[in-house]
C-alpha positions as CSV (number, residue, x, y, z in Angstrom):
1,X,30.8,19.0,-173.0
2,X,34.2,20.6,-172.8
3,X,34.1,21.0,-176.9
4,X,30.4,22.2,-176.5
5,X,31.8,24.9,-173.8
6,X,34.5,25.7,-175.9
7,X,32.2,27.1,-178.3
8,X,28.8,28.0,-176.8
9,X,30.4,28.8,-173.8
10,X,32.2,31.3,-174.9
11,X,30.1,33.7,-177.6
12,X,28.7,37.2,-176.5
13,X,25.4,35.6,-176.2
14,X,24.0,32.1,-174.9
15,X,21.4,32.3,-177.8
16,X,19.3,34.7,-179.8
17,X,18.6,38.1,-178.6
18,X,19.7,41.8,-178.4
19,X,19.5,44.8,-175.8
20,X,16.5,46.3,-177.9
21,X,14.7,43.3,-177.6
22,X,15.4,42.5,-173.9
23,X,14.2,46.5,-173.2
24,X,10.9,46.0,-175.5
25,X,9.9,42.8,-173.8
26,X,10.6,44.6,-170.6
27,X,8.0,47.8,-172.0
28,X,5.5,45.3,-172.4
29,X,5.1,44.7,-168.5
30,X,2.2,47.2,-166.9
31,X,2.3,47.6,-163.6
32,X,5.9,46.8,-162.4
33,X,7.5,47.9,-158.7
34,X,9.8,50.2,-158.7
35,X,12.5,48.1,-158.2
36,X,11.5,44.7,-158.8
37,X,12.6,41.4,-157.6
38,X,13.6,39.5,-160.6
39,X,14.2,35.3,-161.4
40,X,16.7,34.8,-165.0
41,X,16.2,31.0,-165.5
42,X,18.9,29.7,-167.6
43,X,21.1,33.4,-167.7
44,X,23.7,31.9,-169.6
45,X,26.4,34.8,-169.9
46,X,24.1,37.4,-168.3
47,X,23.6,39.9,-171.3
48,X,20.3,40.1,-170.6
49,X,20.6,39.9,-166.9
50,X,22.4,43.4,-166.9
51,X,20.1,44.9,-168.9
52,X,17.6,44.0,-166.8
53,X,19.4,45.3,-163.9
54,X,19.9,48.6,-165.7
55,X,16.2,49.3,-166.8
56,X,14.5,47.7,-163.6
57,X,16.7,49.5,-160.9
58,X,15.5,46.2,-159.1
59,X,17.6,42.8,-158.0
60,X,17.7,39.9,-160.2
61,X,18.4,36.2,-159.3
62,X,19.9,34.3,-162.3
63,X,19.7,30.8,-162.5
64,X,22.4,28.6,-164.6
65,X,23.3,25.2,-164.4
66,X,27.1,26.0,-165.6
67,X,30.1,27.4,-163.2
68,X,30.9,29.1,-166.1
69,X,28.1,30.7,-167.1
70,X,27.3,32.1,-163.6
71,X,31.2,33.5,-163.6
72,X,30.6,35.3,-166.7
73,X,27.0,37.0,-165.3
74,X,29.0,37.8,-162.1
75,X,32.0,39.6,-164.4
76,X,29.4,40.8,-166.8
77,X,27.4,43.0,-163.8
78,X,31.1,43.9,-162.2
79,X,32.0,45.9,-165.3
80,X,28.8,47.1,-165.7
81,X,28.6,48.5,-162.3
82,X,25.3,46.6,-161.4
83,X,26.6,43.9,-159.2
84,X,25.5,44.4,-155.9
85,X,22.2,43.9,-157.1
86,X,23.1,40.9,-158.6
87,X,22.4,37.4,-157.3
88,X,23.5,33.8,-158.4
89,X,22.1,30.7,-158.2
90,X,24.1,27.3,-159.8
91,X,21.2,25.4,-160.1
92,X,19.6,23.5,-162.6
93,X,16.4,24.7,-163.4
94,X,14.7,21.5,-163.0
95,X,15.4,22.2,-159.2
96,X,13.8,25.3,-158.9
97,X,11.8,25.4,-155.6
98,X,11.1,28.4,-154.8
99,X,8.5,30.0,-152.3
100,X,5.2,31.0,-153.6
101,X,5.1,34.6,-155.2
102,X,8.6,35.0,-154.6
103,X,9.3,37.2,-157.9
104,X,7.8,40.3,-159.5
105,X,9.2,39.2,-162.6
106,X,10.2,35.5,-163.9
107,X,12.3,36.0,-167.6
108,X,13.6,34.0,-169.4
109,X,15.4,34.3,-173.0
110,X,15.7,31.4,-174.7
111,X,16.1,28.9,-172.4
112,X,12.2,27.6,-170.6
113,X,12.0,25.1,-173.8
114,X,14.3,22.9,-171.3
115,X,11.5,22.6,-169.0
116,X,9.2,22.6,-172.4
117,X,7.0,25.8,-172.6
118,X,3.9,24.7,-171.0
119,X,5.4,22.4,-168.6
120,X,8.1,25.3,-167.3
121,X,5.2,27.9,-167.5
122,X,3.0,26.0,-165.4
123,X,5.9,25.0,-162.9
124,X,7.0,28.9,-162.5
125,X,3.5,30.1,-162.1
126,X,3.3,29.7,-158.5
127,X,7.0,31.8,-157.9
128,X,5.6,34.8,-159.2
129,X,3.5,36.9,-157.7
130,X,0.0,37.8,-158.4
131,X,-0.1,40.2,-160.7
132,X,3.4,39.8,-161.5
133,X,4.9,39.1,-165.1
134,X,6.2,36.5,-166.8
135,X,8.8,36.9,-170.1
136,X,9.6,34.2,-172.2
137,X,11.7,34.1,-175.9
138,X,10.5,30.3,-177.4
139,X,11.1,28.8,-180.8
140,X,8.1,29.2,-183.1
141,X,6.8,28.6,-186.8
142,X,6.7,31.5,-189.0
143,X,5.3,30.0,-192.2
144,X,3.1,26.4,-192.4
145,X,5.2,23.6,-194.7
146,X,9.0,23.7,-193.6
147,X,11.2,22.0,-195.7
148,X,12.1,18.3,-194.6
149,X,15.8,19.7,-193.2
150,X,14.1,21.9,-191.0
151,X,11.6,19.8,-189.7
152,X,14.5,17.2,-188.9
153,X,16.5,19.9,-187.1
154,X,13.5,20.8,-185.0
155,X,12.6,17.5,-183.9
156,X,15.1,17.8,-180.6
157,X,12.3,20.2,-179.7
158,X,8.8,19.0,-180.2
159,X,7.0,21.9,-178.5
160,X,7.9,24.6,-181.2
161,X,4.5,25.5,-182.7
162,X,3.0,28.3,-184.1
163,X,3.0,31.8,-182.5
164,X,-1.0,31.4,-182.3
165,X,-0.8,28.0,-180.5
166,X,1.7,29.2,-178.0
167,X,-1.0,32.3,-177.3
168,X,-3.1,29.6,-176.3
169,X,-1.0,27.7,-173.7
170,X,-0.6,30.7,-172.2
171,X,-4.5,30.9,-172.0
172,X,-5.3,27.9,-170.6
173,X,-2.5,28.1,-168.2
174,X,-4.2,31.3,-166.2
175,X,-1.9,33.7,-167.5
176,X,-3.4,37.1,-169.1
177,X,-1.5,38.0,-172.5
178,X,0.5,41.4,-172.1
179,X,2.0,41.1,-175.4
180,X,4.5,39.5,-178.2
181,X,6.8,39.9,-180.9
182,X,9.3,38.0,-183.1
183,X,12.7,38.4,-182.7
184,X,14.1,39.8,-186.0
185,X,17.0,38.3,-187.9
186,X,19.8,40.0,-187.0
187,X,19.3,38.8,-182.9
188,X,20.1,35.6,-184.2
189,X,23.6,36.6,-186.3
190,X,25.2,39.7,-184.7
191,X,26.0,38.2,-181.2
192,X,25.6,34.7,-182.0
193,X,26.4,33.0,-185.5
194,X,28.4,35.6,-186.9
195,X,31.2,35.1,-183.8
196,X,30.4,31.7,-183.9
197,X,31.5,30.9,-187.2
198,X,34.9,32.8,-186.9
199,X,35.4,30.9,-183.7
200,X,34.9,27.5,-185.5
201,X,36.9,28.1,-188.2
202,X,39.8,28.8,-185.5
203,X,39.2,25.5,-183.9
204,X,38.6,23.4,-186.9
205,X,42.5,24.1,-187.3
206,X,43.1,23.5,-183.6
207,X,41.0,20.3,-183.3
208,X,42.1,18.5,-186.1
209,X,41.8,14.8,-185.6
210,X,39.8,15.1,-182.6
211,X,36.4,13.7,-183.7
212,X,34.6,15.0,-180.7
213,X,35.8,18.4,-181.0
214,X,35.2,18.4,-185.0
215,X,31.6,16.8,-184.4
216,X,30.6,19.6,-182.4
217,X,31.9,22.4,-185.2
218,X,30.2,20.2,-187.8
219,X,26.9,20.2,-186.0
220,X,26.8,23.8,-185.5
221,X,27.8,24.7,-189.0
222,X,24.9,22.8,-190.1
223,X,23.0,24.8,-187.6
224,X,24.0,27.7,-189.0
225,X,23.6,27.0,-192.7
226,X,20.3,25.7,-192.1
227,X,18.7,28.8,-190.6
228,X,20.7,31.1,-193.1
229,X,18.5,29.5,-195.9
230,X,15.4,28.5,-194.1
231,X,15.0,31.5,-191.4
232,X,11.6,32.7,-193.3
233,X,10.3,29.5,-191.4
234,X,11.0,29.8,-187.6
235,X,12.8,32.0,-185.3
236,X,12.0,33.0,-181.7
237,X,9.2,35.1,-180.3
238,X,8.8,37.0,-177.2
239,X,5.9,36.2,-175.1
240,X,4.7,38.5,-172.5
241,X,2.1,37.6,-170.1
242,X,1.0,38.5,-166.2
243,X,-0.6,36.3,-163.7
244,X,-4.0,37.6,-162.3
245,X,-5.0,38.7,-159.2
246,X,-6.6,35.7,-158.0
C-alpha cells in the first residue's frame, strides 16, 4: 500500500474525470434544492467534491477510506474557499449507514464499482431522498469483441458491461433515467496518466531494487499502455438517474 499511495495517492485525480464533466453530470439533475445536501462516496482527492461545492452552493459529505485522501479534500476546499461547507467522513464505504433519505444528491466518480454497480446502487437507494438524484461514472464497453489483453485486464471487475445493460440495472432497481454520457479521452490522460507516467519514471530511478515498489510502476505502465491502444473499447460513462416519488 505505501508504493500504491506513493503513486495513486498522489496524482491530481483519483481516477478519470474533468471539471466539465463533473458540471454536465451535475446539469443533468432536474429538480435540485437550492443548496443541496450532498454524499461523495469514495472522494479520493476531492476534485470533484469542490466542484460540487461550487456549482451546488449546498454541503457535501465526502466519504474515503484513506487519511490521506480525506487530508487532501480538506486542503483542496481550504484553497478553494469552500470549506465550511465541507464535511468528512473516514469511512469505508462498505460501512455506510446512513439514515433514510438523508441526501439530495449521492455522487460518485469512479469509485461505486467497489460496492459493484448494482449492489452499491441498490445499498444507497434508501440514503437519498425521494426524488433526489443519484450520479454515478462506471466502467463500460464501447465496442463488442475486446481483444484478449483487454478482457484479462478487466477481469478484476466483472460488472463492466455495456452502456445499454447498465441502463437496465438502473431500471429494475426503481431508479428513473435522467441521463448519460461517456467520458471522453482526454478525462482519462490530462489529470491522470499523463502525470502518472512522469511520476513513475521518477520512482523507477528511486525504487530500484525494491520489487514491491517496481511491481506497482510495472503494473500501472501496463495499465496505461493498454488503454492508449485499446481505449476505442471501454472507458467510463456517466450515469444519471433520480429516485421516484414513491
Amino acid at each position: 500500500m505505501e508504493y500504491f499511495l506513493a503513486i495513486f495517492g498522489s496524482l491530481p485525480r483519483a481516477g478519470p474525470g474533468s471539471h466539465e464533466c463533473t458540471r454536465r453530470a451535475y446539469e443533468l439533475m432536474t429538480g435540485v434544492p437550492k443548496s443541496p445536501r450532498i454524499l461523495d462516496i469514495g472522494c479520493g482527492p476531492g476534485v470533484q467534491t469542490v466542484d460540487l461545492l461550487k456549482i451546488s452552493g449546498g454541503t457535501v459529505v465526502a466519504l474515503d477510506f484513506l487519511p490521506l485522501m480525506i487530508e487532501r479534500t480538506r486542503s483542496n476546499a481550504a484553497q478553494a474557499g469552500v470549506a465550511e461547507r465541507l464535511e468528512v467522513l473516514e469511512q469505508d464505504m462498505r460501512q455506510m449507514d446512513f439514515p433514510p433519505a438523508s441526501f439530495d444528491v449521492i455522487w460518485s466518480e469512479g469509485a461505486l464499482y467497489n460496492l459493484g454497480f448494482e449492489n452499491g446502487l441498490e445499498k444507497i437507494r434508501s440514503f437519498v431522498r425521494p426524488g433526489g438524484h443519484v450520479a454515478v461514472s462506471e466502467a463500460v464497453w464501447l465496442k463488442p469483441a475486446p481483444p484478449a489483453p483487454v478482457v484479462e485486464f478487466w477481469r478484476q471487475y466483472p460488472e463492466i458491461d455495456t452502456i445499454e445493460n447498465k441502463l437496465a440495472v438502473i431500471e429494475r432497481l426503481g431508479y428513473r433515467r435522467e441521463g448519460h454520457f461517456v467520458l471522453p479521452r482526454n478525462t482519462w490522460t490530462t489529470d491522470y496518466y499523463d502525470p502518472m507516467e512522469i511520476l513513475l519514471a521518477g520512482k523507477s530511478k528511486e525504487w530500484a531494487g525494491i520489487p514491491q515498489g517496481l511491481e506497482v510502476i510495472e503494473e500501472a505502465r501496463h495499465e496505461i499502455g493498454l488503454y492508449r491502444e485499446y481505449s476505442d473499447y471501454y472507458g467510463y460513462a456517466f450515469f444519471v438517474m433520480r429516485r421516484p416519488v414513491e
